[in-house]
C-alpha positions as CSV (number, residue, x, y, z in Angstrom):
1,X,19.9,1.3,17.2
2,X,23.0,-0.7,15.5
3,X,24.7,-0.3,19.0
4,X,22.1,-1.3,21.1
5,X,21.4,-4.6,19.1
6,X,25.3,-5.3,18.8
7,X,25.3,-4.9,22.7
8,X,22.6,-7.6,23.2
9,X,24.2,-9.7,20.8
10,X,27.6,-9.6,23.4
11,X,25.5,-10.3,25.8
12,X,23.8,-13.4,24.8
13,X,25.9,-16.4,26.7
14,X,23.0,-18.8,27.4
15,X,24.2,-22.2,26.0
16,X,22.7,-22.7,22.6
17,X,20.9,-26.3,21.0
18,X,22.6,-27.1,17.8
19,X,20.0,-26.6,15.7
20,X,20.0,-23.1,16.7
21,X,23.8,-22.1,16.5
22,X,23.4,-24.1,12.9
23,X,20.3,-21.8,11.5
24,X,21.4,-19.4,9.0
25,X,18.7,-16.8,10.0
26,X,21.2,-16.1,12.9
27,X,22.4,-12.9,12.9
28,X,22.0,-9.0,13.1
29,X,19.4,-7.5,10.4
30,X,18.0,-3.8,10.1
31,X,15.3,-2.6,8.7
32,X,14.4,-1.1,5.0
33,X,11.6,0.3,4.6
34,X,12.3,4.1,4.3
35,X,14.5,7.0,5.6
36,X,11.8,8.3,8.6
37,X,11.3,4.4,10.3
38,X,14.6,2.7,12.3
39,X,14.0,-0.6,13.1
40,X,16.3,-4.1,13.7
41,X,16.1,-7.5,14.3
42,X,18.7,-9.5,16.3
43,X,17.9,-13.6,15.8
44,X,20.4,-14.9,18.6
45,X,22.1,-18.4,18.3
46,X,20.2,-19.4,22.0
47,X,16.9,-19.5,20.1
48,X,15.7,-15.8,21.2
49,X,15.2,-12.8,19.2
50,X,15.1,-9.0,19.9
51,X,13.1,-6.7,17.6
52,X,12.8,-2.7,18.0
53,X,11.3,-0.1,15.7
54,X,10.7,3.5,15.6
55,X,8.7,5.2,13.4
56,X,7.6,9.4,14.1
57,X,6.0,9.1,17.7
58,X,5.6,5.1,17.4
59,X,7.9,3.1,19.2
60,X,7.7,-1.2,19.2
61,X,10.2,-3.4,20.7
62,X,9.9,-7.1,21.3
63,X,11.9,-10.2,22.2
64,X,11.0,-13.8,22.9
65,X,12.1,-17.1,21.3
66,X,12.3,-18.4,17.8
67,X,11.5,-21.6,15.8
68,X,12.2,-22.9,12.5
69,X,8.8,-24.2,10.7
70,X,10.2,-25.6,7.2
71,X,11.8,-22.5,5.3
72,X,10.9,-20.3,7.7
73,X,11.6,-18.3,10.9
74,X,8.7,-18.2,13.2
75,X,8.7,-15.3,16.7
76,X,6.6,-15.5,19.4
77,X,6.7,-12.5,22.1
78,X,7.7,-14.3,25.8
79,X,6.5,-13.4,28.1
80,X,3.0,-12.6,26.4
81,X,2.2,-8.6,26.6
82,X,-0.5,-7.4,28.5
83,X,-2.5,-5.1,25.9
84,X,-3.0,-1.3,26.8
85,X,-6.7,-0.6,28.2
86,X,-9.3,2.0,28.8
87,X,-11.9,2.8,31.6
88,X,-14.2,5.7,33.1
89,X,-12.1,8.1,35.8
90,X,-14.5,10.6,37.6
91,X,-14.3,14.2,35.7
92,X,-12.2,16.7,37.4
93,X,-11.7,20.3,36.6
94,X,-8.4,21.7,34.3
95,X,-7.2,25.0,34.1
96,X,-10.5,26.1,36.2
97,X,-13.4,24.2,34.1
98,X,-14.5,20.6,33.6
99,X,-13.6,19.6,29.8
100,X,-16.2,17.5,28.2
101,X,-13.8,15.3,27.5
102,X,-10.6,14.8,28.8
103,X,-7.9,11.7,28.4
104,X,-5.3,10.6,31.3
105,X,-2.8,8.3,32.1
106,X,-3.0,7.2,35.8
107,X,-0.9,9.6,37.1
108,X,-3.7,12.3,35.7
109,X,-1.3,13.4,33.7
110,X,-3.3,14.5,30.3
111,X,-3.1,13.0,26.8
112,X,-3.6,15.1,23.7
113,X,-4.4,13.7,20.1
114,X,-6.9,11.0,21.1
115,X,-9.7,10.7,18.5
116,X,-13.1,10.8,19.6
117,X,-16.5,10.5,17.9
118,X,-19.1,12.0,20.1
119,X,-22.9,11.2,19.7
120,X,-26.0,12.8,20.7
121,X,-30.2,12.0,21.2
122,X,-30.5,13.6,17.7
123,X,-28.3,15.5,15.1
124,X,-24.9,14.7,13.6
125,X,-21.8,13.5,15.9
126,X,-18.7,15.4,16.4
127,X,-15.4,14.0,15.2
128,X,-12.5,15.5,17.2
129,X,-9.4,15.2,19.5
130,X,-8.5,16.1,22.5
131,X,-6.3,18.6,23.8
132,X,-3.5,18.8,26.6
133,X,-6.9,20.6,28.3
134,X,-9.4,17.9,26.6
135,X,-12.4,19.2,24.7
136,X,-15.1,20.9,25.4
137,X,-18.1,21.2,23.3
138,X,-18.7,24.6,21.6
139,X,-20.7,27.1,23.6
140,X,-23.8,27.7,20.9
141,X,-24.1,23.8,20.8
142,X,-26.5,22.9,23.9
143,X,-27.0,19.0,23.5
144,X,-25.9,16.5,25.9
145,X,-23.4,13.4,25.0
146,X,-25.0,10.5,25.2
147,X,-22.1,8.2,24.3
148,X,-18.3,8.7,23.3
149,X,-15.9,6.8,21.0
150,X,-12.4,6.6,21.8
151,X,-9.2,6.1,19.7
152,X,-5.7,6.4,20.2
153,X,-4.2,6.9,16.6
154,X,-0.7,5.9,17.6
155,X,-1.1,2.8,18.9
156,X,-4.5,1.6,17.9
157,X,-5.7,1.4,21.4
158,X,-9.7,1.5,21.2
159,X,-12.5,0.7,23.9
160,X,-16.1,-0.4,23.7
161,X,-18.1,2.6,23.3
162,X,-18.7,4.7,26.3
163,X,-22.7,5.1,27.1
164,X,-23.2,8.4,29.3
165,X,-25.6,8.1,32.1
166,X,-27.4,11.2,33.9
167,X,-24.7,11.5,36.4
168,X,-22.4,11.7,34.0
169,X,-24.0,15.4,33.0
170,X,-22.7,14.6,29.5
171,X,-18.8,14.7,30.7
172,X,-16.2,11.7,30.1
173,X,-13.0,10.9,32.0
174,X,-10.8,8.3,29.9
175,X,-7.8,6.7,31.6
176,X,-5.3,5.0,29.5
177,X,-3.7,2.1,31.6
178,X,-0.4,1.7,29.2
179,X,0.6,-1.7,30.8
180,X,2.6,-3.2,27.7
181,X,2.0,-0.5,25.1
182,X,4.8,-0.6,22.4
183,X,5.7,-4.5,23.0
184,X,4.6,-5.7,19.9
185,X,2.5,-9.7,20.3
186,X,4.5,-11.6,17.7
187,X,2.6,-15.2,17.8
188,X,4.6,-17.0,15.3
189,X,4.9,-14.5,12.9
190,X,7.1,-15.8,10.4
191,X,9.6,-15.0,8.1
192,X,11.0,-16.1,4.7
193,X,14.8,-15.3,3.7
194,X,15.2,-13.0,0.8
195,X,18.5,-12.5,-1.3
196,X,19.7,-9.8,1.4
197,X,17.8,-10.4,4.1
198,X,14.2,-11.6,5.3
199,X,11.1,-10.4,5.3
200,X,8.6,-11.0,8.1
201,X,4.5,-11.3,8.1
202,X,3.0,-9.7,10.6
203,X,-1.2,-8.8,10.8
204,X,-0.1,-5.2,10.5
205,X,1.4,-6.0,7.3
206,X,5.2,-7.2,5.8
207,X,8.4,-5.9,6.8
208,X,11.6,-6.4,4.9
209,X,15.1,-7.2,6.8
210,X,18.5,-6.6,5.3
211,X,21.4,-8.6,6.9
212,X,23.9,-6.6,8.3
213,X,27.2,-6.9,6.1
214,X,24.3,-7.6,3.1
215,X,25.7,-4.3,1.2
């Protein structure tokens, strides 16, 4: 992580407005906020930023430009990510049967661990996740989904709810288009310096900096 943000900071050559080389947010900062998440912030004297984080099976990077707003630092994402989406694929058969439901990137390669709240004409939903095979619903339960929703826990990614028709025959196909999934949309989020560091407001929640060389 140190590495890679040192190598971008060799890197960055583009011919800097005073203001910026001036700023004393410039500079190489990780992040503090536990021994299981990795994270840094580069704030480059050319006005552009570079932000990556890892945290168990989440991964965020971002980089864009920077402005000063009074005492702060403000980052917005360039160019602007294109969010990760959802639609209906046709059901297909895996490992011999047709799952009820059944999560894919593109390339039909399948996704397990996607939440999923399944509803019916009458009785109580199923809560679940899916499987490398999907899910399929339990033998001695004869119902028929009537509509499905969808949650990737990792990333948040969520779709409107998915209303099964009769041609459906109570089976659902998801397809995960990833596009930008993991850039994160930083639209002047801002951040105030601290005694070590900074500490940047985001929707998700705050995140605290410390300046490299700060210990």
């Amino acid at each position: 992580m140190r590495t890679l943000l040192l190598a971008a900071a060799l890197i960055a050559t583009l011919p800097a407005p005073a203001a910026a080389q001036d700023s004393p947010f410039v500079g190489e900062y990780s992040l503090a906020e536990g021994p299981d998440v990795g994270g840094g912030l580069l704030i480059r004297n050319d006005g552009r930023f570079q932000y990556v984080l890892a945290a168990g099976a989440l991964d965020e990077r971002a980089e864009g430009r920077w402005e000063i707003r009074g005492e702060t630092i403000c980052l917005t994402t360039e160019p602007k990510p294109v969010p990760p989406a959802m639609s209906k694929g046709e059901p297909g058969e895996i490992d011999g049967a047709i799952p009820t439901i059944v999560v894919t990137w593109p390339n039909g390669r399948t996704i397990a661990g996607v939440d999923f709240t399944i509803g019916f004409d009458s009785g109580t939903p199923i809560d679940g996740y899916t499987q490398y095979d999907g899910w399929t619903m339990p033998g001695d339960d004869k119902r028929i989904p009537r509509w499905v929703d969808v949650r990737e826990p990792i990333y948040g990614i969520t779709a409107p709810r998915f209303e099964l028709a009769e041609a459906d025959s109570g089976k659902l196909h998801v397809i995960i288009e990833p596009n930008d999934m993991g850039v994160v949309d930083f639209d002047g989020a801002c951040a105030e310096k601290t005694d070590r560091g900074l500490t940047l407001h985001r929707s998700e929640g705050t995140m605290r900096f410390v300046r490299s060389g700060a210990d």
